[in-house]
N, C-alpha and C positions, 0 to 999 in steps of 0.2 A: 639374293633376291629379297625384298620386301616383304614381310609377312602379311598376308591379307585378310581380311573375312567381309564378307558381302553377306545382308538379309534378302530375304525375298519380297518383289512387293507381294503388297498384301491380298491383290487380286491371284497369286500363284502361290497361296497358301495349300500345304498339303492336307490331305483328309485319309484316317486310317479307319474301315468299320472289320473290328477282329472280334469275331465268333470265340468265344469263351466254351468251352466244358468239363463237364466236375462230373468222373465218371461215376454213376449214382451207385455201384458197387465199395467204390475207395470208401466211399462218404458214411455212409451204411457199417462199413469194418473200422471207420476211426471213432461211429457214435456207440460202437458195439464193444469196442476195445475200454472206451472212458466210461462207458457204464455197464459194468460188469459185476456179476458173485448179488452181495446182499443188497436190497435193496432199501430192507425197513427192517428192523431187529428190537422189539421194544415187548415191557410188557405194563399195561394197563391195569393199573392197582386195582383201582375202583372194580371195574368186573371182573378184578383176579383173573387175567387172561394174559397167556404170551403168545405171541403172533412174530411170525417171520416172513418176509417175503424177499423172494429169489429173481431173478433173471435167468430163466432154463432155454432159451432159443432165442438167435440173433431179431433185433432190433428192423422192421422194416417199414420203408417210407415212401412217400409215395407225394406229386407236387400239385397243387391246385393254384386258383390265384390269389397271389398274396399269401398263399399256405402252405405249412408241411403238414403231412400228414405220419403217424406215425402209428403203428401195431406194436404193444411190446406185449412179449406173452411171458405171463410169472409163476411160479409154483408157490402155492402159500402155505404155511404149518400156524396151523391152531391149536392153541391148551388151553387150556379152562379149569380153575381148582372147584370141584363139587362138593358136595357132603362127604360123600362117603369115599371118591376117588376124586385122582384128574382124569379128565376125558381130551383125548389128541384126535385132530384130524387131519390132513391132507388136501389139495384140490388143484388143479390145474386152473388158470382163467387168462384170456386175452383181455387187455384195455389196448381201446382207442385214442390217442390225445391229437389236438388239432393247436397248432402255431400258426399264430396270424404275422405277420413280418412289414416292417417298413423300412425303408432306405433313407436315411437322413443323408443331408448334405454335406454331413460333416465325416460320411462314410461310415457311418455307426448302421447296424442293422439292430435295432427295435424288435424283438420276439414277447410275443403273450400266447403262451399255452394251455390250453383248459383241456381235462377229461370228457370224452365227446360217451362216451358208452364203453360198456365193458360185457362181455359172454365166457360164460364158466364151460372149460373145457371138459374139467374133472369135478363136480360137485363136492364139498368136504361136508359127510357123514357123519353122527355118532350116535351110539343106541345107547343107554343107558339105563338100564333096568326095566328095557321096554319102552322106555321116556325117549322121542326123539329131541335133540339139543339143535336147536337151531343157529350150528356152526355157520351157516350160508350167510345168513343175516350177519351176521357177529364180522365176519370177514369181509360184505360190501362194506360196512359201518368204519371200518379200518379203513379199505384202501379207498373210500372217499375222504377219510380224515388225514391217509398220509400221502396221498396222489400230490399234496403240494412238495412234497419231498421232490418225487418224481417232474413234476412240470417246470420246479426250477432247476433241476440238473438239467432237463432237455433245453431248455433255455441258455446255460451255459453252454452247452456243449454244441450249440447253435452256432452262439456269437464262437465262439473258437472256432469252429470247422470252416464260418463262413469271414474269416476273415479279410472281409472286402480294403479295403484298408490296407493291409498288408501287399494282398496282391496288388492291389493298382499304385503302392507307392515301388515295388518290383522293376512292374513296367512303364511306370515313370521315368524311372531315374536310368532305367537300361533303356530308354528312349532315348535319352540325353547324352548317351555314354557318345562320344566324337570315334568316328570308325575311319578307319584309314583305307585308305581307296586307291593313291598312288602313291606306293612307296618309294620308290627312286626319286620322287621329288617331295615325300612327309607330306599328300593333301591327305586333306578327311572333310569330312562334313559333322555338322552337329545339327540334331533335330532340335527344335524348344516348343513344346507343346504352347499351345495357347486357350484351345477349350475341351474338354470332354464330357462323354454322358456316356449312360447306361440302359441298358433296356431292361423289361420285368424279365425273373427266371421264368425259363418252361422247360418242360419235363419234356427230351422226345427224346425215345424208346429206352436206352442206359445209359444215357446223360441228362445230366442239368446243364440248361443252357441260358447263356446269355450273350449280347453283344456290346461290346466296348466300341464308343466314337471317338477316337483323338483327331485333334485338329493343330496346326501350326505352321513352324514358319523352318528352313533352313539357313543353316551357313556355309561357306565356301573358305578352308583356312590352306596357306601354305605354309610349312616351316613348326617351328615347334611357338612361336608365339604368337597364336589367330586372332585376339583379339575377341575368343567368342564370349558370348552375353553368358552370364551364371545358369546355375540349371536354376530352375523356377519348383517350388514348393508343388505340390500335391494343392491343385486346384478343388475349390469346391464341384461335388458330385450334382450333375445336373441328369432327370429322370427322362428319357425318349426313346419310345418302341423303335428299335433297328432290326429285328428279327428277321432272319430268313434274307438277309441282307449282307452282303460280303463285297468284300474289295478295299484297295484303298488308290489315290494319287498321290505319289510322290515327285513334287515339283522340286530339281536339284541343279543349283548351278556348283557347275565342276568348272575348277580352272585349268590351264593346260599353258605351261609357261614356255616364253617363245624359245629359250632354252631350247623343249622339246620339240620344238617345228624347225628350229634349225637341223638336230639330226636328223629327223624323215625328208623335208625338203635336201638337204644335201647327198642323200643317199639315192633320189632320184635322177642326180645330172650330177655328181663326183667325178670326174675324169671324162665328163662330154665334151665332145670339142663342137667350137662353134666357126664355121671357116667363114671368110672370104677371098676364094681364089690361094693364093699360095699363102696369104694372113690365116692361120685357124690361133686360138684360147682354150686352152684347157680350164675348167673350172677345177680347183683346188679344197676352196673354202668356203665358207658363208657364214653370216654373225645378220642377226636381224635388232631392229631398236624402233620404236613407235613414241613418236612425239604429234599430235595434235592428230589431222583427219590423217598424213600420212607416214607411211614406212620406212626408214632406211635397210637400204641390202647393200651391205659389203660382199665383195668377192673378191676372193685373191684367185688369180690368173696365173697361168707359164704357158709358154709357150711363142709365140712372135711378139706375147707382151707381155712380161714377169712386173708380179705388183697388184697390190689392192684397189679396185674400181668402187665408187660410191654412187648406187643409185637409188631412187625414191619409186615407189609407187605406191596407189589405193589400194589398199586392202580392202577386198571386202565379200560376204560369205552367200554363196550359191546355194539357196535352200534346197531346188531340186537332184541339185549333184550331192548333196551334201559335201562341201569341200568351199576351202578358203581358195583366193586366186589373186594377185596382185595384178592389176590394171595401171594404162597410162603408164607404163615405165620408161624414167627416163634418166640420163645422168646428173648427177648434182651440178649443182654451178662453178666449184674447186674445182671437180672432175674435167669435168669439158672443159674449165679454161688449159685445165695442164695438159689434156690431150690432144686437143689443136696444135700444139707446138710440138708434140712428141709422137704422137699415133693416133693422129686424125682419122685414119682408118677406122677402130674401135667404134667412132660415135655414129657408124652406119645405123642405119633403122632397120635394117635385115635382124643386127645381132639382139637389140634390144626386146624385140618381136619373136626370135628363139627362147629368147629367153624368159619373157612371160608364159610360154606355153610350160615352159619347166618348172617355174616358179608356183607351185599347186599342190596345196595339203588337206589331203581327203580327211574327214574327220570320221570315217565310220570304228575305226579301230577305237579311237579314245571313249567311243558310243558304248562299244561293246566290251571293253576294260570297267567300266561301271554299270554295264547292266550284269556281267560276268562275275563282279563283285559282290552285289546284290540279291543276286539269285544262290552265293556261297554262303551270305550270312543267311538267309531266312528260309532254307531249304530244311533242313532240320537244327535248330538252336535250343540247348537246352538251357531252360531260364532256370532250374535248380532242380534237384531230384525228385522225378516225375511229373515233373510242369514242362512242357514241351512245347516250340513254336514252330509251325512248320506254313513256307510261304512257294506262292510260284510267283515267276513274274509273266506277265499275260503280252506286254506289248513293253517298247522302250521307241520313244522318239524324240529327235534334236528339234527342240521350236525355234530354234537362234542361236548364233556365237553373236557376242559383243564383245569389241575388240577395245582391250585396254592397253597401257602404255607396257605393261610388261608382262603380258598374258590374254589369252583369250578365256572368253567366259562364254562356256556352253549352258545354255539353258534346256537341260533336260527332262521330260514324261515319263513319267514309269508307270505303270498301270498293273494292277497285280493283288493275289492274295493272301489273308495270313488269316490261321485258324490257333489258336492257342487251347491245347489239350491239356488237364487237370486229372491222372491218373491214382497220385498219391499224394491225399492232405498231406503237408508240413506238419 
């Protein structure tokens, strides 16, 4: 058989809106893992002072718009060389920092971080011969001077955790991957994106969430050479609220080669006889072939007439039966001249009229082999460890078969959804 691949029009472009989230716990333990132990370790000649500051409890964050919010609480060590001694303190203190974030088109996320406030948990004291040292002062005076340390590691550790980028070339190019649908005759289909967007994060309840738009087109290939279009690059990122928004359509033409309609049709009327009076036909065989609006039907016969019969009829597809039905059938013009002279009988209108009622290929089974398939890839699929994709499918319906010279093409509706879960940063 001919290797095929068919595009969709443009009007039966498919649409995917998949719900993203990044469970705000992962996110939290991968910013809590890369900044960890010291934070600042220096010591300041000029006022003869050594200062350290620590990370003593996990990192927590919290989403606004356009914003992360972040709490990190530190434990600081102060020393100071005096006259007559060094004097050491201690303190506990939380700071607040705030990342402003933007989405570039080029899938870059933009972070600016600044120190929003900060509250001293444990004040660091020192008495001095009476003399109190004002360690407090000495140690805001630091950790406003070394908070830049601190705002560009969050900044890094931003653009890493959110690596938009990565993820969406992921489920790009496993968009694209060609899925095999009917193995006994090598079909599959291939997606090719055409446009996508993203919507702003928000923060609902222990997820970060977002929604992903893909849009495009399908193919239809039989055999190992389909002829599909290349996969297409990581399109530029386009910005639009989808939130709270789910589902996709999946517009898919599936081929189904007359190959396979010969065996179902033949299994319906395989050894029916068809009489007239003491003449009956045994039906044997069948072999189908489409040239222009109509069909050829071989049948080999035994019986009161052993030998291959050549008839023609319109195919054509019953949407509320769902099912194909060959009309107008009649013998070819070879046929019926050789039968006149040999078994006139045959060319009765009784047998031809039998014979269309058998001649009839429901197509709900082929329906249900590709929504059956479908509902196995996206039911739980795992895109790499801890990224998770999980779909249902909601409805499946046949809008058409178009009937080609060596297959039919079912133009199928899928309606259904998929939620992509984010458990453990890469």
């Amino acid at each position: 058989m001919k290797d095929v691949a068919k595009t969709e029009d443009k009007k039966l472009l498919s649409n995917f809106l998949v719900p993203i989230a990044v469970n705000k716990s992962s996110l939290e333990q991968t910013i809590n893992e890369r900044i960890d132990g010291n934070i600042f370790d220096n010591n300041i000649t000029e006022d003869k002072l050594q200062i350290k500051v620590e990370k003593v409890d996990d990192i927590r964050l919290d989403l606004g718009e356009n914003t992360i919010l972040y709490r990190v609480p530190l434990h600081i060590f102060v020393k100071k060389e005096m006259l007559l001694t060094d004097v050491a303190a201690e303190g506990d203190i939380v700071l607040d920092f705030e990342t402003k974030y933007t989405l570039a088109t080029n899938w870059d996320i933009n972070t600016a971080t600044r120190l929003l406030d900060y509250k001293w948990i444990k004040e660091p004291k020192a008495n001095v011969l009476g003399f109190q040292i004002p360690v407090t002062a000495i140690a805001e005076r630091v950790i406003r001077t070394s908070s830049k340390k601190l705002t560009d590691t969050i900044d890094k550790q931003v653009n890493e955790s959110f690596d938009l980028k990565k993820f969406a070339e992921i489920g790009w190019n496993l968009a694209q991957n060609p899925i095999l649908f009917l193995k006994e005759y090598d079909a599959s289909f291939k997606f090719t994106p055409t446009g996508i967007a993203l919507s702003p994060f928000i923060l609902e309840k222990d997820h970060i969430q977002s929604t992903i738009f893909v849009q495009g087109s399908t193919q239809v290939g039989i055999g190992t050479d389909t002829n599909f279009v290349k996969n297409t690059g990581l399109l530029p990122l386009q910005l639009q609220d989808f939130n709270g928004v789910n589902g996709f359509k999946l517009n898919l033409l599936s081929e189904v080669p007359y190959a396979e309609i010969e065996k179902v049709i033949l299994k319906n009327f395989k050894g029916e006889e068809y009489g007239f009076g003491k003449n009956k036909l045994i039906i044997e065989d069948l072999k189908l072939s489409k040239k222009g609006a109509e069909m050829t039907i071989e049948l080999k016969a035994s019986g009161a007439y052993d030998g291959w019969l050549s008839l023609k009829g319109a195919p054509s597809y019953e949407q509320a039966e769902n099912q194909l039905v060959f009309k107008d059938i009649k013998f070819s013009l070879d046929t019926k001249n050789f039968l006149l002279n040999s078994a006139k009988w045959v060319l009765s209108g009784l047998f031809t009229n039998q014979l269309a009622g058998s001649l009839v290929y429901n197509l709900d089974e082929d329906v249900q082999t590709v929504e059956n398939m479908i509902k196995t890839q996206i039911e739980d699929y795992q895109i790499q460890d801890g990224v998770n994709l999980k779909g249902t499918v909601k409805s499946l319906k046949l809008n058409n078969a178009l009937l080609h010279d060596e297959s039919i093409q079912l133009a199928i509706q899928l309606d259904g959804a998929i939620d992509i879960l984010i458990d453990k940063i890469p």
